[in-house]
C-alpha positions in Angstrom: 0.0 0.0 0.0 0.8 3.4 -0.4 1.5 4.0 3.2 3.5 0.9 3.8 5.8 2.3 0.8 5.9 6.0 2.8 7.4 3.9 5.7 10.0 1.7 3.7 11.2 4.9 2.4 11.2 6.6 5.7 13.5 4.0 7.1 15.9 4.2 3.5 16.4 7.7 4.0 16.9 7.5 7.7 19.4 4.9 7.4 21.1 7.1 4.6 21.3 10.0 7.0 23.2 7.6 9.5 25.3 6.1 7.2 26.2 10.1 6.2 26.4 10.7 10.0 29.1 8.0 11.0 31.4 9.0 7.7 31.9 12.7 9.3 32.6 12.2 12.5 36.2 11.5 13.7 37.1 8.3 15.9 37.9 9.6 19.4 40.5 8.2 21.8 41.9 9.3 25.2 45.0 9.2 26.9 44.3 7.1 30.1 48.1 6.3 31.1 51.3 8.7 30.9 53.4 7.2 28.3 55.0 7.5 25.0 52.2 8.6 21.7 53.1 5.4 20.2 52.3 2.9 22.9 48.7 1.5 22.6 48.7 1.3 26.1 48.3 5.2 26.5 44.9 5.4 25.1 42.1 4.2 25.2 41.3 2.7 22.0 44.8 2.6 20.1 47.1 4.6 19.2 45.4 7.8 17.1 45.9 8.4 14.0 45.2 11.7 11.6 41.4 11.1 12.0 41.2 10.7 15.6 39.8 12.8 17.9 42.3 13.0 20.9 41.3 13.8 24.9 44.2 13.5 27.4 43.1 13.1 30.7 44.1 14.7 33.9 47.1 13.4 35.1 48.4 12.2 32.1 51.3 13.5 30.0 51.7 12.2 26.8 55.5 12.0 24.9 55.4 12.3 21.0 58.2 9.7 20.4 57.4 9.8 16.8 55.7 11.7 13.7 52.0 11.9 15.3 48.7 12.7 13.5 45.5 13.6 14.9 42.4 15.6 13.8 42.0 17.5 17.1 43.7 17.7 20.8 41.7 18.7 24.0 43.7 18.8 27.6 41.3 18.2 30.5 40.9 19.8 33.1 42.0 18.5 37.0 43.8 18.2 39.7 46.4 17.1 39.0 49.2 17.9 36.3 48.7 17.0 32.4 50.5 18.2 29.0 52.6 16.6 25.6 55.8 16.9 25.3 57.8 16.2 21.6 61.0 14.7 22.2 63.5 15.0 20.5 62.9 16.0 16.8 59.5 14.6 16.7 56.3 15.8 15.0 52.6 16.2 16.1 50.6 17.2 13.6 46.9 18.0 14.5 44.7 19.5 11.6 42.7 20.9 13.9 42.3 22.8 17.2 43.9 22.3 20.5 42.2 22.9 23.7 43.5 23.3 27.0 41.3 23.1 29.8 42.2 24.7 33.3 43.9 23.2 36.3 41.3 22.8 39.2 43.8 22.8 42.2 46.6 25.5 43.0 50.3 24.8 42.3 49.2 22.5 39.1 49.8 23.4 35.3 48.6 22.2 31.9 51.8 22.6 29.7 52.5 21.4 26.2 57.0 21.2 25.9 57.9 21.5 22.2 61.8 21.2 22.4 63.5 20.8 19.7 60.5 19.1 17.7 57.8 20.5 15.2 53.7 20.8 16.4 51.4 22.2 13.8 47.5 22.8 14.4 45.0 24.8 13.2 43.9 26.6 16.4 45.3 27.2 20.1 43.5 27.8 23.0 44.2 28.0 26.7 41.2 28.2 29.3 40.8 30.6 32.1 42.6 29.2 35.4 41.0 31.7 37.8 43.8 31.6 40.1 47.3 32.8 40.5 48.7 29.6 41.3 47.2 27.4 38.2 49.4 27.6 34.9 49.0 27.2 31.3 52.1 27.0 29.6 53.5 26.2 25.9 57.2 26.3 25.6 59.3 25.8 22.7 63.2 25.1 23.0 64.7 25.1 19.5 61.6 23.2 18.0 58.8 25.3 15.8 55.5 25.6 16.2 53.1 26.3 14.0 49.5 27.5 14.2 47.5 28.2 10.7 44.6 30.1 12.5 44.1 32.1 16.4 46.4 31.6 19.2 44.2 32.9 22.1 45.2 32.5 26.0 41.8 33.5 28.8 42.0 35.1 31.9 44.9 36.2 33.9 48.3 36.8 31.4 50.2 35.8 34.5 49.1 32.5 34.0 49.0 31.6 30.9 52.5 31.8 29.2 54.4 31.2 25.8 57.7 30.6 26.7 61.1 30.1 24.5 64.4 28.4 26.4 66.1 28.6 22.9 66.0 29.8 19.0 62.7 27.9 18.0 60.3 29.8 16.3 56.1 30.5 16.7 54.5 30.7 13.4 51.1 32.3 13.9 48.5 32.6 10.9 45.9 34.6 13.0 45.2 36.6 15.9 47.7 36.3 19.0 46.0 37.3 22.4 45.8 37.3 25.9 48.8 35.6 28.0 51.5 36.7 27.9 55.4 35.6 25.8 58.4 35.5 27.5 60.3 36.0 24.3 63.9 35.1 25.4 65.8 34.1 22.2 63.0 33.0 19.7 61.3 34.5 16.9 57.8 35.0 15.6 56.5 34.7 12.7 53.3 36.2 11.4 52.7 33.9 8.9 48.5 35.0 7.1 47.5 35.2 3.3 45.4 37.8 4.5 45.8 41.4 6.7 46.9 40.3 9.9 47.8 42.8 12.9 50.4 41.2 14.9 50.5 41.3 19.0 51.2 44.6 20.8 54.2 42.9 22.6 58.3 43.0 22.6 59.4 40.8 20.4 63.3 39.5 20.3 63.1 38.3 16.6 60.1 39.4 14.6 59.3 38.0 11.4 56.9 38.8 8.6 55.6 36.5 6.0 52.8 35.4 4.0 50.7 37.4 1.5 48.9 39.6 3.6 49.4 43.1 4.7 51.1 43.1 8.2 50.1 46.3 10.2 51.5 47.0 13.8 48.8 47.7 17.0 51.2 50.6 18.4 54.8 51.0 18.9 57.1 47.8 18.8 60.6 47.1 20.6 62.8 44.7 18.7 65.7 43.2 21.3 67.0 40.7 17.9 66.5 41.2 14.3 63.7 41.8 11.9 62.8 40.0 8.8 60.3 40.9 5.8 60.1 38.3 3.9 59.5 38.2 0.2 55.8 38.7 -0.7 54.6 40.5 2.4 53.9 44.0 3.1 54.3 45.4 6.0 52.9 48.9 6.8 53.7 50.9 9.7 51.4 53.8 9.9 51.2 55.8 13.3 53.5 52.8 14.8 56.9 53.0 15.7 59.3 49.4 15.4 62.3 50.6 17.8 65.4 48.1 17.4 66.9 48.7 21.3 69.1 45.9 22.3 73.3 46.6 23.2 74.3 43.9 20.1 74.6 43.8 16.8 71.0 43.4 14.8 69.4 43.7 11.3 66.4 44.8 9.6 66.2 42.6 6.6 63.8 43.4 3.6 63.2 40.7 1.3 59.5 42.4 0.6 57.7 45.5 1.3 58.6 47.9 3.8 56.3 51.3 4.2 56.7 53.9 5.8 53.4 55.9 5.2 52.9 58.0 8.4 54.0 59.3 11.6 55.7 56.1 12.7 59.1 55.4 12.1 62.0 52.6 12.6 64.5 53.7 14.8 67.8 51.5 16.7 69.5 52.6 20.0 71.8 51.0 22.1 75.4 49.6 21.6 76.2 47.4 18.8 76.1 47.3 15.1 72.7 47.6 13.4 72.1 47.4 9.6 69.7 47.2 6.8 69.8 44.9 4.4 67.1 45.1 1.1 67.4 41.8 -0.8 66.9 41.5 -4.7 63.0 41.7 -4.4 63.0 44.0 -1.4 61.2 47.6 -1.5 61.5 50.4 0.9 58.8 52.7 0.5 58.9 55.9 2.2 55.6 58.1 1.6 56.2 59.9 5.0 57.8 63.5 5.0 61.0 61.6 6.4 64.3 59.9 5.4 66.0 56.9 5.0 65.9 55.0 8.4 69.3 55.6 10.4 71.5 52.5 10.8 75.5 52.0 11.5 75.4 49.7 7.9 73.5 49.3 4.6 73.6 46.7 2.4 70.9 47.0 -0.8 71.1 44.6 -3.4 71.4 45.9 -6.8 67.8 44.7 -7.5 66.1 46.1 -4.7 64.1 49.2 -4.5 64.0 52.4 -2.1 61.3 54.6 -3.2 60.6 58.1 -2.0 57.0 59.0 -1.9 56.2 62.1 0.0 54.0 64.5 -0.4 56.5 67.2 0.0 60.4 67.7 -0.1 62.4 64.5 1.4 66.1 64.1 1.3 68.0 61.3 -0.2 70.8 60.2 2.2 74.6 59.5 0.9 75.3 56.5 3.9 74.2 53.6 1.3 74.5 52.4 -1.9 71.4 51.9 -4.1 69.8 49.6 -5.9 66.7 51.7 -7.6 65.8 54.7 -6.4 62.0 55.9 -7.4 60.4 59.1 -6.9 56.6 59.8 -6.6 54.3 62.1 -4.9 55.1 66.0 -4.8 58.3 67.9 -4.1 61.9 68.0 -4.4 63.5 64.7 -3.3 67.7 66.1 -2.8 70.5 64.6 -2.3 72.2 64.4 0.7 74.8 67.1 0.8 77.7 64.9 2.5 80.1 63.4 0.6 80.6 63.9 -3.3 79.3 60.9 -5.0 76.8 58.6 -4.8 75.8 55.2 -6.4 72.7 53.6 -7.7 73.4 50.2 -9.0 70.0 49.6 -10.7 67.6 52.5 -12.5 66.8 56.2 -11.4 63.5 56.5 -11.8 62.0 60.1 -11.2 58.0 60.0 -10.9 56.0 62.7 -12.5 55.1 65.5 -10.2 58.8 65.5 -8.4 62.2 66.5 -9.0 65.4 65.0 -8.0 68.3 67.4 -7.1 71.4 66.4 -7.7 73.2 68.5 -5.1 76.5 69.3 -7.2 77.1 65.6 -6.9 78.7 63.1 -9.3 76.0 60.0 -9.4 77.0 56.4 -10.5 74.4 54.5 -12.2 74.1 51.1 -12.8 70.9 50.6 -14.3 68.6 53.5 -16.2 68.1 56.8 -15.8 64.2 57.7 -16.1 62.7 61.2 -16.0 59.2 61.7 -15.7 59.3 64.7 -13.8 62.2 67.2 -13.5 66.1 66.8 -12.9 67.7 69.9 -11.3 71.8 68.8 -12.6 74.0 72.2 -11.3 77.3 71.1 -11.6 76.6 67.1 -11.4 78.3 64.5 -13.2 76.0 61.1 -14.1 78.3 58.2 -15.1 76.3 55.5 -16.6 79.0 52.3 -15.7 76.6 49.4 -15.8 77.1 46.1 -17.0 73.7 45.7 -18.7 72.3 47.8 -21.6 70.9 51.3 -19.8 68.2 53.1 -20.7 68.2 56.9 -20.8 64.0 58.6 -21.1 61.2 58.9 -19.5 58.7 60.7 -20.5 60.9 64.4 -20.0 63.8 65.2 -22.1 66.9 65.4 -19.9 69.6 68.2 -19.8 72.7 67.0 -17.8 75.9 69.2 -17.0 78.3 66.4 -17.6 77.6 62.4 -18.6 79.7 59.9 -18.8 79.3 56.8 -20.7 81.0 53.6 -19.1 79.1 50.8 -19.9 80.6 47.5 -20.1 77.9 45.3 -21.8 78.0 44.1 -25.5 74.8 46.7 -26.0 75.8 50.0 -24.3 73.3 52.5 -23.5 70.4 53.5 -25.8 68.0 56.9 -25.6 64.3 56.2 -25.3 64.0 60.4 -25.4 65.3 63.2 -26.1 68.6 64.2 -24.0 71.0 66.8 -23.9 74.5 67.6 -22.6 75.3 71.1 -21.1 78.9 70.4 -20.1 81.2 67.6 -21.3 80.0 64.2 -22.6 83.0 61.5 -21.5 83.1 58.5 -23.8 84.6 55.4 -21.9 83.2 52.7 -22.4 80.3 51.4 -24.7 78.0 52.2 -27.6 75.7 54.9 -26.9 72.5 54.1 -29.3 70.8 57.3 -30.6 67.7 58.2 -33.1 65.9 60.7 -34.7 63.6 62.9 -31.5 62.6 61.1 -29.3 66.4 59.6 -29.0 68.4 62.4 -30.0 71.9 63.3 -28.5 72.4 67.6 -28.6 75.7 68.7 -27.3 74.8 72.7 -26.4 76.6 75.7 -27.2 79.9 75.0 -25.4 79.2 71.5 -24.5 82.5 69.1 -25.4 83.7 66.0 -25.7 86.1 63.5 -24.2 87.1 60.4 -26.1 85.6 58.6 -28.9 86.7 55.1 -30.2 85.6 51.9 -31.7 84.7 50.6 -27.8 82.8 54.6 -27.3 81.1 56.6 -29.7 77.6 57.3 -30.8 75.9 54.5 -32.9 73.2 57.2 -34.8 72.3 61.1 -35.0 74.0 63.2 -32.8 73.4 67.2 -32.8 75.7 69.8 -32.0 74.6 73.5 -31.1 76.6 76.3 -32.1 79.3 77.7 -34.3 82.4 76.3 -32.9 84.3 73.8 -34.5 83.8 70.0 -33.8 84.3 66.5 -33.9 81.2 64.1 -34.3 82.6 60.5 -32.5 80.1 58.5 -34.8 80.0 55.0 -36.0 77.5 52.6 -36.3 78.1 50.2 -33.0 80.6 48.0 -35.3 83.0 50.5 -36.7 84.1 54.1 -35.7 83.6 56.4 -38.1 84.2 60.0 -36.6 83.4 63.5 -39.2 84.6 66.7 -37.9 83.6 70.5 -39.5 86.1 73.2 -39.0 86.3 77.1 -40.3 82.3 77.8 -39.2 80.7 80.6 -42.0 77.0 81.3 -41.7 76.9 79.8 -38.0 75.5 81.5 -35.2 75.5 80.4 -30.9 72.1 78.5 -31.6 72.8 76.7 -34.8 72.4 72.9 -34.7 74.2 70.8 -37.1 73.4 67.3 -37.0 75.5 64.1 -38.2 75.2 60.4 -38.3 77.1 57.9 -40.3 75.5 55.0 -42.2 77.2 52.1 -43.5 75.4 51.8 -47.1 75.2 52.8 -50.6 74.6 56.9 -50.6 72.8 57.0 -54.1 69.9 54.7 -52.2 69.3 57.9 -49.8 70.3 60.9 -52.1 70.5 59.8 -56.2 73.5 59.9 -58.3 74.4 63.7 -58.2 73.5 64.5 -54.4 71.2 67.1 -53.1 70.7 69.0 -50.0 71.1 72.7 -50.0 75.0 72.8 -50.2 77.1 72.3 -53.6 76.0 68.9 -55.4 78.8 66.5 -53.9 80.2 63.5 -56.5 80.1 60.6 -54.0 83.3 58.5 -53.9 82.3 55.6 -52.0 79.1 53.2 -52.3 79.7 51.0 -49.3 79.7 54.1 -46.7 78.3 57.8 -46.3 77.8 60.3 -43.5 74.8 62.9 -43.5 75.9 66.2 -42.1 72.8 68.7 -41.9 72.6 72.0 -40.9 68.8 72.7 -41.2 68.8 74.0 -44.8 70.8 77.0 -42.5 73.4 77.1 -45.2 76.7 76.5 -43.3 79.6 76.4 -44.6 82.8 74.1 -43.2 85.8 72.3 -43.9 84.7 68.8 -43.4 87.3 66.2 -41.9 86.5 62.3 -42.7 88.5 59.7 -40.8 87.1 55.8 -42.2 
């Protein structure tokens, strides 16, 4: 019948619903007996394994003599004293939480002893022992632990304690509070894909990794060393980190450092302290401040210090660059001490700023970018990379003096306009030029030092003026210099251009030549320079050297 069918399938679906119940729901066991994880004689119904649910009963400690799995840890409460402890260099992984329930007598603890081994979890949580007497404690030797999610110690933060005896290190994916850390000589390590704010605590070494932003809770002191690791950002806002220990200590960089607002990093005591910015470090400073003082800087050539201010900032001469970006507003300067300073990657000047040079002579390794303004004074830019440099941006550049030592097989090539005010210095490497934007003008009075098959300008290059001149042209693979001497018709603001070209003339110009000057019988159909004056009408006694 119809109802008898309503029942049958009543009692399908119910037993479908326990079938789905009993495949969720993790095997439990309990410790009973103090003893070693991998004794059957601890628990209560085996030893656990990564599904298992695990209690440990008061009274009972349980050793991790081995790599142990379980899906989930809880520490009963008692009177008398319970924990784990990993010997050795063994594991406990639990892919859950563990909870730790309160002593019930005084003078009795719950304490989990890490050592030198590795516990991982997905959650920590110590109980409230309502008395002054009754501890919670987690202490790591030289071990790591690990916890994916919240760390979160209850009631008095006398009485619940993280503890290091030695250089292991607490990874924390979440929220740290209550408790409280007796640092000694280990590091944390914030550790979320997410924004994380770390513990308003000292800290001996702090740590910062993952993908999320890392923001401090208020000022930090740092008795160690710091570490930012690659892909995290860590921003500091109205926070101070203050490095105070008598030792030597480092900040180390290896991703995002900012420096947006009224907090700052600052060292004190005895000792040497340093910054170091690895290849994929960056240093952002958008405050109206400086670089951070340190005794030592070490920047890779890769990394980045950037200057982002809304208003004027100073760029300090105590370390060596990798690339140095401008943004914001202002006049970012260079630090008046000392007369030269060196970026070995690419000067990049953001629109809306200017970089003074300060008089000073600037080594650069990688490009040299305007897209704002360059005030040059008397400054000397020497371009002595090993790589092929870029000079442009999206602002033509005048510099005083330039200097071309580039050791790579491609030299340096203009992406704009540029022009030299003072003497260009050929040392080293192919300087690649085109028609505007990538044109080389010497001004009126501007000079030249060098020129050879290793140095000289591989396309146009523009003189201004009436003086005589040598044009140290080739074409990257031979040097073929053309000078004009004995100036008629020239005036201070004339601007004669020459290139040469290793090709057949009559393909550019016809059999007879044309131009404004005298026809001119060609006598060679492998080679030709082009000398122009503007249609100006110049006359000068032309000097070939091939």
């Amino acid at each position: 019948s119809m109802k008898k069918n309503l029942q049958i399938g009543r009692k399908i679906a119910l037993a479908i619903v326990l079938l789905v119940t009993v495949t969720v729901v993790n095997a439990q066991t309990t410790a009973i007996a103090t003893g070693n994880w991998n004794n059957a004689a601890t628990w209560s119904a085996g030893i656990p394994d990564a599904t298992d649910a695990v209690t440990i009963n008061n009274g009972v400690t349980v050793t991790v003599n081995t790599a142990a799995e379980c899906a989930s840890i809880v520490i009963n409460s008692g009177n008398t004293n319970s924990g784990i402890t990993i010997s050795s260099s063994n594991s406990l992984t639990v892919s859950g939480a563990i909870t730790v329930n309160a002593p019930t007598s005084n003078n009795r603890n719950r304490t989990i002893s890490v050592g030198s081994g590795t516990l991982s979890c997905a959650s920590v949580s110590f109980a409230n022992t309502t008395d002054n007497t009754r501890d919670i404690n987690l202490t790591i030797g030289t071990g790591t632990v690990t916890v994916t999610g919240n760390f979160a110690m209850a009631g008095n933060a006398n009485r619940n304690a993280v503890s290091f005896s030695g250089t292991g290190t607490l990874n924390l994916g979440g929220t740290f509070t209550g408790g409280t850390v007796n640092e000694s000589t280990g590091t944390i390590r914030y550790t979320s894909a997410s924004s994380q704010e770390i513990r308003d605590m000292d800290y001996n070494n702090l740590t910062f990794s993952g993908a999320g932003t890392k923001t401090l809770p208020g000022n930090i002191v740092v008795m160690g060393d710091v570490l930012v690791e690659a892909g995290t950002e860590v921003t500091f806002g109205a926070d101070d980190i203050d490095m105070d220990d008598n030792g030597n200590h480092s900040i180390t960089i290896n991703g995002i450092l900012n420096i947006n607002g009224s907090g700052r990093l600052f060292q004190n005591g005895s000792g040497t302290k340093s910054m170091f910015i690895g290849s994929t470090g960056v240093l952002n400073i958008t405050a109206t401040t400086s670089l951070p003082s340190f005794d030592t800087y070490s920047f890779d050539a890769a990394s980045t210090v950037h200057f982002g201010a809304s208003g004027n900032q100073t760029i300090e001469n105590s370390a060596t660059y990798g690339n140095l970006t401008t943004s914001g507003s202002g006049t970012k300067t260079l630090e008046s001490n000392g007369g030269t300073m060196t970026f070995a990657g690419t000067i990049t000047i953001g629109n809306g700023t200017t970089l003074n040079s300060n008089n000073k002579t600037m080594n650069v390794g990688g490009g040299f970018i305007n897209n704002g303004s360059f005030t040059r004074g008397t400054s000397t830019v020497v371009l002595n990379g090993s790589v092929e440099q870029e000079l442009g941006g999206t602002t033509s550049t005048v510099f005083t003096s330039l200097t071309i030592n580039n050791s790579s097989t491609t030299g340096v090539t203009l992406s704009n306009d540029c022009n030299v005010a003072g003497t260009l210095t050929l040392t080293d490497g192919v300087v690649n030029t085109d028609d505007s934007p990538g044109l080389l003008t010497m001004d009126a009075g501007a000079s030249i030092s060098g020129g050879s098959l290793a140095a000289h300008i591989n396309g146009p290059l523009a003189k201004t003026g009436d003086t005589d001149f040598t044009f140290p042209v080739g074409d990257g693979a031979r040097y073929r210099p053309i000078s004009m001497s004995s100036l008629t018709s020239a005036t201070g603001t004339s601007v004669v251009t020459a290139r040469y070209i290793l090709g057949n003339p009559r393909t550019a110009y016809g059999v007879a030549g044309t131009g404004p000057a005298l026809t001119i019988k060609d006598i060679s159909l492998c080679e030709y320079w082009d000398l122009n004056d503007g249609a100006e009408s110049i006359s000068a006694v032309i000097g070939l050297q091939y």
